[in-house]
Structure formats: C-alpha cells, structure tokens
C-alpha positions in Angstrom: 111.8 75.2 -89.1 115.2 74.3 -90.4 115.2 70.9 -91.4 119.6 70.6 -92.5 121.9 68.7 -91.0 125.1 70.4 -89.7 127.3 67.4 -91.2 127.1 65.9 -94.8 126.2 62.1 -94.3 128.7 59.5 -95.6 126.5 57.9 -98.8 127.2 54.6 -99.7 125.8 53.0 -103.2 125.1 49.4 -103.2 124.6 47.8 -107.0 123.9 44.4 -108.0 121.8 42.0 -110.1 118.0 41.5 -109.3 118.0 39.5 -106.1 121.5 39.6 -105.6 121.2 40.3 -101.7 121.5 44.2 -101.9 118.7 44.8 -99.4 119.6 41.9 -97.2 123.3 43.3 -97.7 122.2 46.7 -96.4 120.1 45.2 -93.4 123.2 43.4 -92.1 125.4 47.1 -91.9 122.4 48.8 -90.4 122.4 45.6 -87.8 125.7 45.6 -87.3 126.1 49.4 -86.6 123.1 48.7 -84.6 120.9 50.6 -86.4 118.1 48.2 -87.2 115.7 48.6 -84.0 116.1 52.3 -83.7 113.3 54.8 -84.6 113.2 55.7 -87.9 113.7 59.5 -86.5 116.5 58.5 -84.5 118.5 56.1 -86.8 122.2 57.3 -87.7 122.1 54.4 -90.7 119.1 54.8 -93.2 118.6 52.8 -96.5 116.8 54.3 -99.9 115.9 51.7 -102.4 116.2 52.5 -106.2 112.8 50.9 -106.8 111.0 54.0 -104.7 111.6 56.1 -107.9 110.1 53.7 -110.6 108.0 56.1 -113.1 104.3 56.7 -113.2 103.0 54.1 -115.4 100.7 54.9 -118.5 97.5 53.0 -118.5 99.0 51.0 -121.7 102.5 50.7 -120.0 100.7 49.4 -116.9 98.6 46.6 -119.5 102.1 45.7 -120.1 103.6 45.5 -116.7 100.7 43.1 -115.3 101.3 40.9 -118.2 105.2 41.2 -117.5 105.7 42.8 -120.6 107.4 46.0 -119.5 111.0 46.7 -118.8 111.7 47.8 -115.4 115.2 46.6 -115.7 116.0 49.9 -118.1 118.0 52.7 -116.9 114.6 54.6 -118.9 112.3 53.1 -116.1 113.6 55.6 -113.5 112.4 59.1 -112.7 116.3 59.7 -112.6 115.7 63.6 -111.6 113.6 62.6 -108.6 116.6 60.3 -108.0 119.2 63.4 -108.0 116.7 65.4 -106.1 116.5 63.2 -103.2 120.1 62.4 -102.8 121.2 65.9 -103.2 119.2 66.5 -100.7 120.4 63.8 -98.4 123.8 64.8 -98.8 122.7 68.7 -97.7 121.3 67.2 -94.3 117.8 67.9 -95.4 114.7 65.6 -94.5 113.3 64.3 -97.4 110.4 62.1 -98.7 110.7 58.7 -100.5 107.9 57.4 -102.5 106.3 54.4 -101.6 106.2 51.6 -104.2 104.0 48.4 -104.7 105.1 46.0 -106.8 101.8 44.5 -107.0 99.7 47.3 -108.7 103.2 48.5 -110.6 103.1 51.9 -109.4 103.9 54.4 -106.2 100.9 54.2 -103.7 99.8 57.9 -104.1 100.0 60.1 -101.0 101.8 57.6 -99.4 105.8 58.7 -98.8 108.3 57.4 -96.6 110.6 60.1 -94.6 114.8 60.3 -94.7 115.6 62.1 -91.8 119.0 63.6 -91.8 121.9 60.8 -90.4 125.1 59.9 -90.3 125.1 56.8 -93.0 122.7 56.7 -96.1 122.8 53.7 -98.3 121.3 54.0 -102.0 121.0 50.2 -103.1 119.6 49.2 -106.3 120.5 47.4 -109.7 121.4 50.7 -111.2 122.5 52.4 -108.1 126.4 53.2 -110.6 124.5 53.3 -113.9 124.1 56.9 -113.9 127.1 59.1 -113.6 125.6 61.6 -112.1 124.0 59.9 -109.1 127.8 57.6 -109.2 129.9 60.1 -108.5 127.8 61.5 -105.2 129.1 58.3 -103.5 131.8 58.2 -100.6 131.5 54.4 -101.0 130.6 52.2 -103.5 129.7 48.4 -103.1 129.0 46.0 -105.8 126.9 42.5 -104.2 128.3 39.8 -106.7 126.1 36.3 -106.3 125.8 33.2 -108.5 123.1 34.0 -111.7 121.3 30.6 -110.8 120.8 31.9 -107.4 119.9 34.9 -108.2 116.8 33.5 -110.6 116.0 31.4 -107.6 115.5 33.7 -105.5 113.8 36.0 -107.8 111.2 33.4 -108.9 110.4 32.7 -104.7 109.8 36.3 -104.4 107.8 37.5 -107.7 105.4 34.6 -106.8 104.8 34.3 -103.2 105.5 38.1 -102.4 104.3 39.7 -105.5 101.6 37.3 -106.6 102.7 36.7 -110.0 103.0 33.5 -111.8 106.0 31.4 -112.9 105.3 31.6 -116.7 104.8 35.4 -116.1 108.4 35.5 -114.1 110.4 33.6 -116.4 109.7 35.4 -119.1 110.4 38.6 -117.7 113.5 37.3 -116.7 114.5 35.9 -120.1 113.1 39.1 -122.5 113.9 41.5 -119.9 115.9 41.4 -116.8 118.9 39.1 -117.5 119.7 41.3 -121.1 119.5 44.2 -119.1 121.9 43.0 -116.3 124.4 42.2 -118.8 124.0 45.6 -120.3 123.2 47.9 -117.4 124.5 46.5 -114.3 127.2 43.9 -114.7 129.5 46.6 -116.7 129.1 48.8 -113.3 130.5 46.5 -111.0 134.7 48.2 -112.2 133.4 51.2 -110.1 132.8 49.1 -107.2 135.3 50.4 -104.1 134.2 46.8 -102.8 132.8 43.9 -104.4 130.9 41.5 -102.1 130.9 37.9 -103.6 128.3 35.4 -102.2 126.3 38.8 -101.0 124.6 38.6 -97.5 126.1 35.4 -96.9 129.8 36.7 -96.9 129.6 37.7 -93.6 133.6 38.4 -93.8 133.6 41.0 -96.3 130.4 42.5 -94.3 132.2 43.0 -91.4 135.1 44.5 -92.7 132.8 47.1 -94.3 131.0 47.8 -91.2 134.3 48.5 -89.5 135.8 50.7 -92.5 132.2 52.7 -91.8 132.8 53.0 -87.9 136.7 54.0 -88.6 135.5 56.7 -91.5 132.6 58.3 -89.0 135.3 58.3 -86.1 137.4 60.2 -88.3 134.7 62.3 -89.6 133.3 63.2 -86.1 136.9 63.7 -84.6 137.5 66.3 -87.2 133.9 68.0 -87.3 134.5 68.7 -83.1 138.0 69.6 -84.1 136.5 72.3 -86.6 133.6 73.0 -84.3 136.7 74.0 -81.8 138.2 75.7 -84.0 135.4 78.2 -85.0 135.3 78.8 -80.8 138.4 79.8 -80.9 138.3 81.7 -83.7 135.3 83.5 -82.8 137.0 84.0 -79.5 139.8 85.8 -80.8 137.5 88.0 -83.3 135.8 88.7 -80.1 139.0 89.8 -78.3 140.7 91.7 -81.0 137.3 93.9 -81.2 136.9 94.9 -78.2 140.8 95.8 -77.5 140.6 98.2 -81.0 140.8 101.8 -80.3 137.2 103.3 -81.1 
C-alpha cells in the first residue's frame, strides 16, 4: 500500500519559550482553518510537538528527572535524528508515527504512537523547533510566539503542578538551574529566523489571523498551480500519445 502524498505539505515551525502559548498558538490556526473537529485521518492542518521526541531516559537520568534535576531544556535532550526522520518524512507525503510522551513518568509511553497522516499544513512547535539547522531550514514558515517572561513562569508553575503533579519547590528550581539559562541560550537567539514573530502569543488574535490568511492564500496558490501542473502532464501525455501513434512504423 502506498502510503505518499502526491503534494509536499507546507511545514510551518513554531519556536518559543516554555509556556509561551506555542500549542495554544497552533490550536487557534488549526481552528481557524477549521481543522480542529475533523478526524485525525481527514485533517488537512496537523500539529507535531517537539516534546514527542524527548530521549529514553537512563534509570539514573530518570532519578534526576523526578527530582527535577535533569535538563530537558538542552538541545542534547532530543533524539534530534528521530526528529529529521519524521519531518522528512512529512514533507515526502508519507504517514508517519509520533511517539507518545508523559510528562509524569519522564518518558515515551512504550507501544503507544500517535499517527501523521499526510496533509496539506503541518506545524512543528516547540522551544527548539529553529535550534537545529537542519530541521530550520525544512521550514516554508517560520513563527516565533514572543510572551512576557513573568507570564511565561506563571503559566508554567499552573501547569507543572496541577497537570504534571509536581511541586512548586520542584518547579522553581527547574526553572531557575535549568529552563530560563537555557532559553537565553537556546531559544531566545532563534527568534532572528522567525518569518513572524507573534508578541502576546495566543492572545494576539491580530497577528493570528493574518497568519491564517497568508496560509489560505499560500495553499490557494499551491493547489492552483498543482491542478495547473496536473493539466499540464494531460496534455503532455496527450500529445506523446498523438505523436506515437501518427509515426511511421
């Protein structure tokens, strides 16, 4: 069974600090193309998030992670080739399988995988989504969600500890030793490749909508000229057909 796609989707990276509003960023574009309520088989707009491809702990690395004592804010925390795989595969039209992650137990839930059918629109959001150059430069579009640092720990802190049952010592100190040195040095220098940057995040529903109708305008154009091609090759083959049959045998 072939599982391509006969057009190469339009990828869109979305990079930002740790609870900047990148996922809430993508949900709005998926809404807004009304993509949200469709079957996951059927959607045109998918979304692929960084954390999926978190490396398989050690048992001494996970000690550290339950303790909030390991870096997961470090480009060295990502299984970077799975990364490349996957979106190399996306762009070929290919299904594919995401890992499934829980940020409880620190680790992918084993046998578990979420599938990327082929579509039209694939977002890749995460706080390193520009960091590597080679997963960069497979973007069409690149967005950078720019939001207040205070809001950002806010938000964080809510989540870790009523979503991921940790506790506020436990949080704060991950985001002191870990996560806010690493945004400086990872992720903030990223945002200069940004095509778009998105101040305020999912709150700027302005910038949001512009996006979303820069994304309709691009596919109009992309589908306009793949039926143009499509045509094309008819006529081509038309003509192949013609100029065969009238040769002398």
């Amino acid at each position: 069974m072939d599982n391509s796609h006969s057009k190469t989707p339009f990828l869109i990276g979305v990079a930002g600090g740790t609870a900047s509003g990148k996922s809430t960023v993508c949900q709005k574009i998926m809404e807004q193309l009304g993509q949200a309520d469709v079957s996951v088989s059927l959607r045109k707009v998918v979304t692929i998030a960084q954390d999926s491809f978190y490396k398989q702990l050690s048992p001494d690395e996970s000690k550290k992670a339950a303790k909030g004592q390991y870096d997961f804010d470090h480009p060295n925390a990502l299984d970077i080739d799975l990364v490349v795989q996957t979106l190399q595969d996306v762009l070929e039209g290919r299904k594919t399988e995401v890992p499934v992650y829980d940020y409880i137990s620190n680790s992918r839930i084993e046998g578990q995988f979420v599938t990327v059918y082929p579509a039209d629109v694939v977002l890749f959001e995460g706080i390193l989504a520009f960091y590597f150059p080679q997963v960069r430069d497979m973007f069409h579009m690149k967005l950078f969600v720019d939001t207040d640092p205070d809001t950002r720990l806010a938000r964080r802190v809510v989540r870790d500890v009523q979503e991921r049952g940790r506790d506020l010592d436990t949080v704060l100190n991950q985001y002191m030793k870990f996560v806010k040195p690493a945004f400086e040095e990872f992720c903030l220098p990223t945002k200069k490749f940004a095509d778009v940057i998105i101040p305020r995040g999912a709150d700027n529903t302005v910038a949001i909508s512009l996006i979303v109708q820069h994304i309709k305008d691009l596919l109009t154009t992309r589908n306009l000229s793949h039926e143009i091609d499509i045509q094309q090759e008819k006529f081509s083959s038309k003509k192949n057909v013609k100029e065969l049959l009238s040769r002398p045998h």
